[in-house]
N, C-alpha and C positions, 0 to 999 in steps of 0.2 A: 504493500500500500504506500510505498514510499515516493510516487509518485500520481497521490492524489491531488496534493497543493496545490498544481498547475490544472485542476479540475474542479475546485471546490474552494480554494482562494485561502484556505487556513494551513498553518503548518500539520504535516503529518501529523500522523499517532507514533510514527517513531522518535520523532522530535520531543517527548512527552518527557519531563526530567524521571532522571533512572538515576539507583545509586551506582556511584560512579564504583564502586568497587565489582560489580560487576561485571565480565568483560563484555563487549558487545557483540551479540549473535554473530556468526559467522553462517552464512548459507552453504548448503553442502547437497543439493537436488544433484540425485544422481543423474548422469545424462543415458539416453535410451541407448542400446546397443544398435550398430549400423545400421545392419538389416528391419529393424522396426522403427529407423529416425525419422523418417517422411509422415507414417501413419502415427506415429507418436507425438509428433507437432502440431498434427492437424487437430487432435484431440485432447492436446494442453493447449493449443489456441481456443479451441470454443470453450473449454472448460474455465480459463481464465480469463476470457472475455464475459461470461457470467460471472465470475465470482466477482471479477473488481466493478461490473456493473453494479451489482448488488450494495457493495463496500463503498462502493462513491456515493451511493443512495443515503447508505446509514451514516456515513460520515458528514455528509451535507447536515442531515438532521444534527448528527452530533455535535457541531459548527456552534448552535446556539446557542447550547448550552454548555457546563463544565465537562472536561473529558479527565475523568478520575483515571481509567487505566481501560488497556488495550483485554479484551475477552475474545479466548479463541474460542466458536462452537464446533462443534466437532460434526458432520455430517455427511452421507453416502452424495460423490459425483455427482446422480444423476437426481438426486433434490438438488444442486445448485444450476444444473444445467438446465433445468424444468422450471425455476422458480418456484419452490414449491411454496405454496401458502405458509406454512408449519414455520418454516423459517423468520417469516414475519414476522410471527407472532411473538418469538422468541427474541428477533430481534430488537424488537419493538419493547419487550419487557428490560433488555439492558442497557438501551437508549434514556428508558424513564430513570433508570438509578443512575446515569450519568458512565457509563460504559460505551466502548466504541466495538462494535462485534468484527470479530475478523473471520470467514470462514478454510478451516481446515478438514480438508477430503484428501481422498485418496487423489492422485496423479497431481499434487503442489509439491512434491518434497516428501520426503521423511519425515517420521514423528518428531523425531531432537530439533530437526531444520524447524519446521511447524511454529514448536511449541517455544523458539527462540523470540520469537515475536511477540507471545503474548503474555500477559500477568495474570490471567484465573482462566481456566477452563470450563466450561461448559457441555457436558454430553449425555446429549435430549436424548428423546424416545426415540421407538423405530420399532421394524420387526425383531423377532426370536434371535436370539442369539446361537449360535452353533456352537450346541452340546459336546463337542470335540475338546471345547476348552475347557472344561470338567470333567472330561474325560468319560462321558458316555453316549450312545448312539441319539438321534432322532428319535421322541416315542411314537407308538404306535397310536396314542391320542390326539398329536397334534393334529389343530385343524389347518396351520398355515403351515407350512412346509418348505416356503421359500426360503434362502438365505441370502445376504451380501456377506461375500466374501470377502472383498476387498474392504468395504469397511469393519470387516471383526476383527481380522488384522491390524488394519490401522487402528483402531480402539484400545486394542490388546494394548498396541506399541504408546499410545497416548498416557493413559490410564497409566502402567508402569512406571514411565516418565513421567508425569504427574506425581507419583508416591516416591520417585528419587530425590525430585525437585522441592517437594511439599507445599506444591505449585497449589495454592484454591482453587476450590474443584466442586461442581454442583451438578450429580448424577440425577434425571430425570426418567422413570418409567426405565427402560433399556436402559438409559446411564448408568441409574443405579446398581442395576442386575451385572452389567460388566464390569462395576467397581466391587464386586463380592468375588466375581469369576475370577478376576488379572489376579498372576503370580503376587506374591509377596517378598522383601527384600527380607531376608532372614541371615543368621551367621551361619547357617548349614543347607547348603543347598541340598534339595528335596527334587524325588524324579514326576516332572512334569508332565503332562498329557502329550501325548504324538502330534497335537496340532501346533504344537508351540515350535518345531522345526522351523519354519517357515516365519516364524515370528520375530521380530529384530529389534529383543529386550535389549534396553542398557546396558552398558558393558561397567564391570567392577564392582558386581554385585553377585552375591547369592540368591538363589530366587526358587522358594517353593511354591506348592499349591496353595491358591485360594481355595472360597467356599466355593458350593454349587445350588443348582439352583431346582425348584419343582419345577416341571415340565409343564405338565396340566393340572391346576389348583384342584377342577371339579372330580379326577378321579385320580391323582397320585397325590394329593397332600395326606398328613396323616391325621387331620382333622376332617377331611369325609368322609361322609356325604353333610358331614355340619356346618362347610362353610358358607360366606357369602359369596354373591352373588358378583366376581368380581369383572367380568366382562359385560357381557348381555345375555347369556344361555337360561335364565331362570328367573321369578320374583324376587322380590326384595321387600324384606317387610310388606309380603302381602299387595303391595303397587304394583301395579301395569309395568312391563319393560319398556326400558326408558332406550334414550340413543347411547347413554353412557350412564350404568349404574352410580351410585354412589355411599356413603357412608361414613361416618364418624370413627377419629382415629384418638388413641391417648400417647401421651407424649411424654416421653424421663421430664420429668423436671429439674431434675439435676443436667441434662444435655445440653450441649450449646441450642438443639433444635427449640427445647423445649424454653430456652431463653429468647429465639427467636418469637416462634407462634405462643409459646405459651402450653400448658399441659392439656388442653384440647382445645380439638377442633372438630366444631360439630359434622362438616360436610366438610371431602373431598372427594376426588372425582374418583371411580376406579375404572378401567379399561384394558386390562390385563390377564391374561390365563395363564403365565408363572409367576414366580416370586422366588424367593429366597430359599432354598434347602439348610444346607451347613452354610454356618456362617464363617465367614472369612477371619482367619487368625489376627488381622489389623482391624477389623470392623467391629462395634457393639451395636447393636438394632437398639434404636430409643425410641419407636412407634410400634403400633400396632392396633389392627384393626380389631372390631368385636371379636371374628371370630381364631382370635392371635395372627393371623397374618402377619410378618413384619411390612411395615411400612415404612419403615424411612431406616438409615444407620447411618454411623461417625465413625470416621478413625479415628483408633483409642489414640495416637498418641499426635495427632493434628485435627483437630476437629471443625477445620477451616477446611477439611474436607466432608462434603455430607451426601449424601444421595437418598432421592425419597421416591417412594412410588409412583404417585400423583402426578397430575401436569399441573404446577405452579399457574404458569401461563397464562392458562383455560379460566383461574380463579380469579385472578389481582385485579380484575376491573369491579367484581364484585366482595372480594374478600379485601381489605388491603396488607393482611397478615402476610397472604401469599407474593408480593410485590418487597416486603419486607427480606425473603430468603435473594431475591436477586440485588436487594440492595446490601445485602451483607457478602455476595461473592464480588462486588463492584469493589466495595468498601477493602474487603480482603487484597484483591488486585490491585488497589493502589498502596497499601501497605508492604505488598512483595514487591512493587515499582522500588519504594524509595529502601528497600533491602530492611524493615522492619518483622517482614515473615518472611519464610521459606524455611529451609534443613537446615536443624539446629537451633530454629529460633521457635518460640511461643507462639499460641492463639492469642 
C-alpha cells in the first residue's frame, strides 16, 4: 500500500510512527518458477489490482479520521477478486475503531512477508477447515465438503506467526477454530499431523499439536442430541427457524473477554456446525453457550489474543458491546506499532 498517497492525497499506513527498535519489514514474495511466470503474473495482476482497489477505498475512508494502526485480514483470493460483500463488513467494522484494513491472501507473499506490514491480525469466518490439521479424515456428517486449500495453509502459516510475534489477533467463527487447530510453540517439539509438510511454520521454534475440533455439533459433540441449535437444522427454544439461529453466551469474568462484553451477553448470533473438541495447550475457552458449547477463548499467556465464535460484525450496529472487541484489537495494534506489546511484553 505504499503507494497509495499518490491516490488518496495522505501519507501511507506505512509512514505511520513505528518503534524505531524495530527493524523494518523487509519483503521477501517468492518469485514464480519460469515455466509458470506469464500465467503467474496475469493472476497476481488481477488479484492485486483488487486488492489495492479495495485498500484505496478503505484508506480514503481512513483519511478522515485517526489511523491508530495498520490491520491485516486475512482472506481466500477469490473473496478479494469477487469483492465479496463479507469483507465490507469487516472492513467497515475496523475503519469505525480507527484501523486501516490491509488484505492478506494467498498469491501476495508469504505469511512472514504479509504479516511485516501489519500490527493486529484479523481472521474472519469462512468454510470448514480441513481436518488434516488435526489430524483426522472429513466426517461422514458433513454437509459442506468443500475446502480452500490454499487459504488453510496460509492461515496455518499466519496464525503460527501470529503466536511467535504475539502479534493481536481476533479469530472470528473459522478464525477462531484455526487458532485452537495451528501448532503450538513449545520447548519439545511434538509429531504433527501429515498436513503440516506442506506448511511453512517459523523457523526457531519447537512446534507441537494444537486442539481439535467437533466436526458436526448435531451428531458428534458429546452433549447430543442436547445441544443447540447452532446453525439452522432444528428449533430453538420452540421458535420458527430463523436465517441464523441464535443465543445467549456466559462469559469468565475474570477474562480479558469478559472485561470487554462483560459476563453476558444475552444474544449472539450462531451459524456454525463445528466448534471446539480439545482445546489447545495455549488456549483457555472463557464462553460458552447454554448448552456448554465453547464460545469464545484466550491465550493463556497473551490475551490480546482472542477468538470467538460469533460474527462480531453482524452485531455492532445493534449491540455496541460487539464494536467494543474490534476497538480493543485496533487499540492493541497501535500498542505493538509503538513496541508497547508483542513477545515478551504484557496485555
Amino acid at each position: 500500500m505504499a503507494n497509495l498517497s499518490s491516490v488518496t492525497g495522505f501519507p501511507p499506513v506505512d509512514a505511520l510512527p513505528r518503534d524505531a527498535s524495530r527493524p523494518a519489514p523487509v519483503r521477501t514474495d517468492p518469485a514464480p518458477v519460469p515455466e509458470q511466470r506469464d500465467q503467474a503474473v496475469l493472476q497476481l495482476t488481477e488479484l492485486e489490482h483488487s486488492a489495492q482497489a479495495q485498500e484505496c477505498k478503505w484508506a480514503s475512508q481512513a483519511a478522515a479520521g485517526p489511523q491508530k494502526c495498520v490491520v491485516g485480514v486475512l482472506t481466500g483470493d477469490a473473496w478479494v477478486k469477487n469483492g465479496f460483500v463479507y469483507l465490507e463488513e469487516l472492513a467497515q467494522s475496523i475503519l469505525a475503531s480507527g484501523g486501516v484494513p490491509r488484505l492478506i491472501c494467498p498469491g501476495r507473499g508469504d505469511a512472514g512477508a504479509q504479516l511485516d506490514g501489519v500490527d493486529a491480525l484479523l481472521v474472519p469466518g469462512g468454510g470448514n477447515l480441513d481436518p488434516r490439521y488435526f489430524g483426522k479424515e472429513q466426517s461422514e456428517h458433513l454437509v459442506d465438503r468443500s475446502l480452500d486449500t490454499a487459504l488453510d495453509k496460509l492461515q496455518m502459516e499466519c496464525v503460527t506467526e501470529a503466536e511467535v510475534r504475539s502479534l493481536p489477533m481476533l479469530g472470528i467463527c473459522r478464525g477462531m477454530q484455526s487458532m485452537n487447530i495451528a501448532p503450538v510453540p513449545a520447548g519439545k517439539a511434538g509429531a504433527l499431523p501429515e498436513a503440516y509438510q506442506d506448511v511453512k511454520l517459523p523457523e526457531g521454534v519447537s512446534w507441537s499439536p494444537g486442539g481439535t475440533l467437533v466436526q458436526d455439533i448435531v451428531h458428534e459433540h458429546p452433549f447430543a442430541p442436547n445441544t443447540l441449535d447452532h446453525w439452522n437444522q432444528q428449533k430453538v427454544e420452540n421458535r420458527p427457524l430463523r436465517r441464523f439461529p441464535d443465543h445467549g453466551i456466559s462469559i469468565d469474568p475474570h477474562s480479558r473477554l469478559g472485561k470487554i462484553l462483560g459476563p453476558n451477553v444475552e444474544v449472539v448470533n450462531s451459524i456454525h456446525r463445528q466448534c471446539i473438541g480439545v482445546v489447545s495447550p495455549m488456549m483457555a475457552v472463557v464462553a460458552w453457550a447454554p448448552d456448554g458449547v465453547p464460545e469464545a477463548i484466550e491465550r493463556k499467556d497473551a490475551p490480546h489474543q482472542i477468538g470467538v465464535q460469533w460474527h462480531p460484525e453482524w452485531q455492532r450496529l445493534d449491540d455496541p458491546r460487539m464494536q467494543r472487541l474490534f476497538d480493543t484489537l485496533v487499540d492493541d495494534g497501535a500498542r505493538f506499532r509503538r513496541g508497547e506489546l508483542g513477545a515478551g511484553k504484557s496485555t
